[in-house]
C-alpha positions in Angstrom: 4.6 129.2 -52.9 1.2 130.8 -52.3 3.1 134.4 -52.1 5.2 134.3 -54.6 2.2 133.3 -57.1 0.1 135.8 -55.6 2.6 138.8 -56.1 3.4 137.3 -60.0 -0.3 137.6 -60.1 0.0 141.3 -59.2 1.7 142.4 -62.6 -1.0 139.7 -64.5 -4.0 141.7 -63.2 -2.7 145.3 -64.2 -3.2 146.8 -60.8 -3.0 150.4 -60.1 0.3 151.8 -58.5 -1.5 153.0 -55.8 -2.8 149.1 -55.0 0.6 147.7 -55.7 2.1 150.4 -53.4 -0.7 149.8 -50.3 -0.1 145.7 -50.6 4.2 146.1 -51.2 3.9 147.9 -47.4 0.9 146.2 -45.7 3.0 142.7 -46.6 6.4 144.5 -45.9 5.3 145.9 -42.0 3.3 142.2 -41.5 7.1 141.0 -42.2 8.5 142.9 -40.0 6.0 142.8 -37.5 6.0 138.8 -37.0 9.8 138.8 -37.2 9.9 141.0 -33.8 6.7 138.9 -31.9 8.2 135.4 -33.1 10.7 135.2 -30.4 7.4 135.7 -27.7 4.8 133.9 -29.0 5.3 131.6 -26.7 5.0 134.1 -23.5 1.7 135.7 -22.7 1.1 139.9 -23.3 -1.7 141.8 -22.5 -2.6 144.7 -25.2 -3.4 148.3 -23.2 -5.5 151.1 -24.7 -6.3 154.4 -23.6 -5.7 158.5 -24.6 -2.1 159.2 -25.7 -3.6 162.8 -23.9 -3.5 161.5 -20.7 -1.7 163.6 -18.2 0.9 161.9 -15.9 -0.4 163.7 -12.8 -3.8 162.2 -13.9 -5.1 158.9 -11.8 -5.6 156.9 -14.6 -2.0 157.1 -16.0 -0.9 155.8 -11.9 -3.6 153.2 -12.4 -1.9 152.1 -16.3 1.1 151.8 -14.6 0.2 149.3 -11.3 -2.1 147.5 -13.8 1.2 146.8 -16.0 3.4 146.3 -13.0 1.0 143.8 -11.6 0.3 142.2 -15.1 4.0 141.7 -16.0 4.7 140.5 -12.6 2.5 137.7 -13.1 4.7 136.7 -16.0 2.6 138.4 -18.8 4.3 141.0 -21.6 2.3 144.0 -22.5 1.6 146.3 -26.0 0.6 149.1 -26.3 0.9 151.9 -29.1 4.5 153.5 -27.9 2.9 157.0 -27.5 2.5 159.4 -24.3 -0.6 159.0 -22.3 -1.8 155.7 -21.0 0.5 153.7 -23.5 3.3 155.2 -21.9 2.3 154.3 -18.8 1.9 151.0 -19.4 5.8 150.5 -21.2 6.4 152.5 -17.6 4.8 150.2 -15.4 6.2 146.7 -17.4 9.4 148.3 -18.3 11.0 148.2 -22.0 11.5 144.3 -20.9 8.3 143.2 -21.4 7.0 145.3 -23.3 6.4 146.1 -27.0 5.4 148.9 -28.9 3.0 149.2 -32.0 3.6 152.7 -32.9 1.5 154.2 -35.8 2.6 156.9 -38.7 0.1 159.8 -38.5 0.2 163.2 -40.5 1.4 164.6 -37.5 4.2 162.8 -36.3 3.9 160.7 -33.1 7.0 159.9 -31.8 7.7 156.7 -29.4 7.7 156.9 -25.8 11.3 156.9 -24.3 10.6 153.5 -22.4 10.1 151.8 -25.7 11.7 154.2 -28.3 14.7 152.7 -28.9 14.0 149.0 -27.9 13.7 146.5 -30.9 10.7 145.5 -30.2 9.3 149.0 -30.8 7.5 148.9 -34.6 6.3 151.2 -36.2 3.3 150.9 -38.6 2.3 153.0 -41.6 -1.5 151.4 -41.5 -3.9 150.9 -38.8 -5.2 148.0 -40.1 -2.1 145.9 -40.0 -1.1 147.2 -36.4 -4.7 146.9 -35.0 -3.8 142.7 -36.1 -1.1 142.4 -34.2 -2.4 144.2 -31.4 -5.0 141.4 -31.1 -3.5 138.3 -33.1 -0.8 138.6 -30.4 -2.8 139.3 -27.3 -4.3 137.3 -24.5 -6.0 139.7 -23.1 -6.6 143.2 -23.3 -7.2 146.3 -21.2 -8.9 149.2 -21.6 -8.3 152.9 -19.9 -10.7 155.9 -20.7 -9.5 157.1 -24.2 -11.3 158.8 -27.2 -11.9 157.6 -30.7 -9.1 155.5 -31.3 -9.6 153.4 -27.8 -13.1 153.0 -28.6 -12.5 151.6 -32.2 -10.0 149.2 -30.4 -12.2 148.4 -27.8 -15.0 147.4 -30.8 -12.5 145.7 -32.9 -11.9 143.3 -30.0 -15.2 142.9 -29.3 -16.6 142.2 -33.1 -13.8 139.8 -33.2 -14.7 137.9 -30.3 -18.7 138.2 -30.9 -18.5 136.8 -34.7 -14.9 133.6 -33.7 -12.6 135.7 -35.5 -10.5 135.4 -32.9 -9.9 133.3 -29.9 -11.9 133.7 -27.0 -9.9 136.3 -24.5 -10.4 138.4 -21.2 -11.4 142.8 -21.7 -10.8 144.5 -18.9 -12.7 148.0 -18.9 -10.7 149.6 -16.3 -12.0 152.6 -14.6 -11.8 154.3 -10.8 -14.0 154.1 -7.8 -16.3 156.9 -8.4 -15.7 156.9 -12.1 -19.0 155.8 -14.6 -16.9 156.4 -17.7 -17.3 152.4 -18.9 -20.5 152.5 -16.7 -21.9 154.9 -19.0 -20.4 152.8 -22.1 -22.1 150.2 -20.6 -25.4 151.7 -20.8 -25.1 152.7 -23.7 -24.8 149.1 -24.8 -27.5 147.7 -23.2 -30.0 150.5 -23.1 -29.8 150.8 -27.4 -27.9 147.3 -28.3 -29.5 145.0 -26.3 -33.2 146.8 -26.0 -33.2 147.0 -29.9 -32.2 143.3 -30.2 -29.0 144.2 -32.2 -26.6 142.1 -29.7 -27.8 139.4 -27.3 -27.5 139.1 -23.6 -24.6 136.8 -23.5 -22.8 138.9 -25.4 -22.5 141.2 -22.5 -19.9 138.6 -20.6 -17.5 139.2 -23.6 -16.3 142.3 -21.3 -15.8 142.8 -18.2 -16.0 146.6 -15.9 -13.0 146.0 -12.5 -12.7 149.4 -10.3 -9.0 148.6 -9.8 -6.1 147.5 -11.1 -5.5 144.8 -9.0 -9.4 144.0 -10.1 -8.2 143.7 -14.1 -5.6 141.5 -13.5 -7.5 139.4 -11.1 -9.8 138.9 -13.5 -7.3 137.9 -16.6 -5.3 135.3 -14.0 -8.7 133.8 -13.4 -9.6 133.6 -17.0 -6.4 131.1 -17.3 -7.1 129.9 -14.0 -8.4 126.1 -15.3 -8.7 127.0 -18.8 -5.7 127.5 -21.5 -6.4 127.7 -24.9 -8.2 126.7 -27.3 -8.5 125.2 -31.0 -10.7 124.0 -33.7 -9.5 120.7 -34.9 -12.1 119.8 -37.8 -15.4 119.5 -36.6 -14.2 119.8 -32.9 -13.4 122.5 -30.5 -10.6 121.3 -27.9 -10.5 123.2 -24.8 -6.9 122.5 -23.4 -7.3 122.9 -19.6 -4.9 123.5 -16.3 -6.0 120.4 -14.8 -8.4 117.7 -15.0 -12.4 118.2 -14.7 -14.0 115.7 -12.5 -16.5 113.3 -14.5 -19.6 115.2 -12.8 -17.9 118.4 -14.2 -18.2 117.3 -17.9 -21.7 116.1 -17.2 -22.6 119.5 -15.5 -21.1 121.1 -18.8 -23.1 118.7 -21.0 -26.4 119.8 -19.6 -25.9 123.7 -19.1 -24.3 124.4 -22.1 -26.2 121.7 -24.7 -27.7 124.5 -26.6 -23.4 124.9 -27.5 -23.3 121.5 -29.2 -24.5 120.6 -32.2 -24.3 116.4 -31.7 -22.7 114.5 -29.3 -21.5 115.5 -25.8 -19.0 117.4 -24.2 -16.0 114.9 -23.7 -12.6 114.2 -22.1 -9.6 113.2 -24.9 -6.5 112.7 -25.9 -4.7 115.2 -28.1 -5.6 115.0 -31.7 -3.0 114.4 -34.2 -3.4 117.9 -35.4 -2.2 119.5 -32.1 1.3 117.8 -32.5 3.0 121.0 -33.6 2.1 122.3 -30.1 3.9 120.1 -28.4 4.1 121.9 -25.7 0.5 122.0 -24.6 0.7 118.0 -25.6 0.3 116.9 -21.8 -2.6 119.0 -20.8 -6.0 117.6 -20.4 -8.7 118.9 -22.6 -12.1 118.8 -23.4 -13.7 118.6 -26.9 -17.5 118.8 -28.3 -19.0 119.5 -31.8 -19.5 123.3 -31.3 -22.6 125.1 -33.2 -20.3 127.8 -33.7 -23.1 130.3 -32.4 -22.5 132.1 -29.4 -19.6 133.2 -28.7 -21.0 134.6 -25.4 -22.3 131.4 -24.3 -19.0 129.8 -25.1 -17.1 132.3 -22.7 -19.5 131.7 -19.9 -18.7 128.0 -20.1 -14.6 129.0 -19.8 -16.0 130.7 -16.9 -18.3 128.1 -15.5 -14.9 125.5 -16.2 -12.6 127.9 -14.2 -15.1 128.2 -11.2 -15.0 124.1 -11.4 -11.0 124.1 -11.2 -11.0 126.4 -8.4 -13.8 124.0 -6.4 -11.9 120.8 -7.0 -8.4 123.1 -5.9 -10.4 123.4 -2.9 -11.8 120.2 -1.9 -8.4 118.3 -3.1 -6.6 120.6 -0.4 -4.2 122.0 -2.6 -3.9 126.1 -3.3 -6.1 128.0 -4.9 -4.2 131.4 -5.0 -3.5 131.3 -8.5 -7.6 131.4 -9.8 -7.5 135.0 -7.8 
């Protein structure tokens, strides 16, 4: 109903062609766009950036493809932007299976990679703005290669997103070789003029994380979902849907550590809220909910990585397996 009034509403406020035009395609490709994901939303994907200029002969383009391969063997889809380069690699290393393609209309044409090039779930975008949403709206983690200006606005994107709660908390990878300093140096750069000048705070600094391998990267997104799963703001509550079960000395340990995260009450087990029913899937897990302050998202992510530290320790000491927290 909302869309309908809003495009009658168009012709009422006398826009210029040019605005009609830019909101009749953004609204078109969004279309499009969700029609291809819905079938998937259910499944996992990781989102891979790096230089379409990459060089197949090059180490990093080997390391795009393991990193897929290992990713998508762990059940995970991937998306990356159809080209050459690293985003070939990774439809390489996933194959045209599991992966999709978020390809992008530039004044000089760039054409789709031939893993994903005729595979329906290759789209192609006229704006960046629409496919950079869907590169993160649909992602639960992402991974970055060594690129130029495009991988860096990306990698910022995500970041901002995650910094301000724009967007669920999820694992960066900043992938780069033994012997390498190229996200080293990014690194730096961050903290030497960010964090010095006061313009980001520490905590911010565990919204990415540098791995020297791929085997590293996807270590470190497995143990991201090792205990935790998802989570949700259901009115004034944030609900952490878990894996398994926190021991009662757990939540306590949560309640004092991360108290500057809550703005009253405690950190709690509970059932699902009524809101949650259209997840039904997700209806059995235990979860955890406080009255978040809604401050620091940095904070927040180190308590998902204090919980999954927890679920690996009582994996331990119940006897049981504890493989899958890598």
């Amino acid at each position: 109903r909302e869309i309908i009034i809003n495009a009658l509403k168009f012709k009422r406020d006398e826009l210029d062609t040019l605005d009609l035009k830019v909101m009749n395609r953004a609204m078109s490709e969004f279309r499009y766009a969700a029609r291809v994901f819905k079938p998937y939303r259910k499944m996992r994907k990781v989102s891979i950036f790096g230089s379409a200029r990459t060089p197949e002969n090059d180490p990093y383009y080997q390391a795009a493809v393991d990193f897929a391969r290992f990713v998508s063997q762990q059940g995970f889809m991937v998306i990356t932007g159809a080209a050459d380069g690293i985003m070939k690699a990774g439809n390489v290393g996933a194959g045209a299976d599991k992966s999709f393609g978020a390809n992008i209309l530039l004044p000089a044409e760039q054409g789709a990679n031939p893993v994903i090039a005729d595979d329906p779930k290759l789209i192609t975008f006229r704006y960046f703005f629409t496919r950079k949403l869907f590169f993160v709206m649909d992602a639960h983690a992402v991974a970055l290669f060594p690129g130029g200006f495009g991988t860096h606005d990306e990698g910022f994107e995500v970041l901002t997103l995650l910094q301000t709660g724009k967007a669920p908390l999820i694992p960066l990878v900043l992938v780069e070789l033994p012997g390498e300093d190229y996200w080293e140096s990014w690194s730096q750069f961050i903290i030497k003029q960010m964090l010095k000048r006061k313009l980001i705070s520490e905590d911010d600094l565990s919204l990415y994380k540098i791995v020297h391998s791929p085997q590293q990267g996807v270590e470190w997104i497995l143990n991201f979902y090792s205990t935790y799963h998802s989570m949700r703001l259901v009115r004034d509550k944030l609900v952490l849907r878990l894996e398994k079960d926190l021991y009662d000395q757990d939540i306590e340990q949560l309640n004092q550590s991360f108290a500057d995260l809550i703005r009253n009450g405690k950190i709690e087990q509970v059932a699902p809220f009524t809101a949650e029913s259209d997840e039904p899937d997700l209806l059995s897990k235990p979860r955890i909910a406080f009255s978040y302050n809604g401050r620091s998202s940095g904070r927040l992510n180190q308590m998902f990585l204090t919980i999954n530290q927890m679920g690996k320790a009582s994996s331990t000491s119940d006897g049981s397996t504890a493989e899958h927290s890598a």
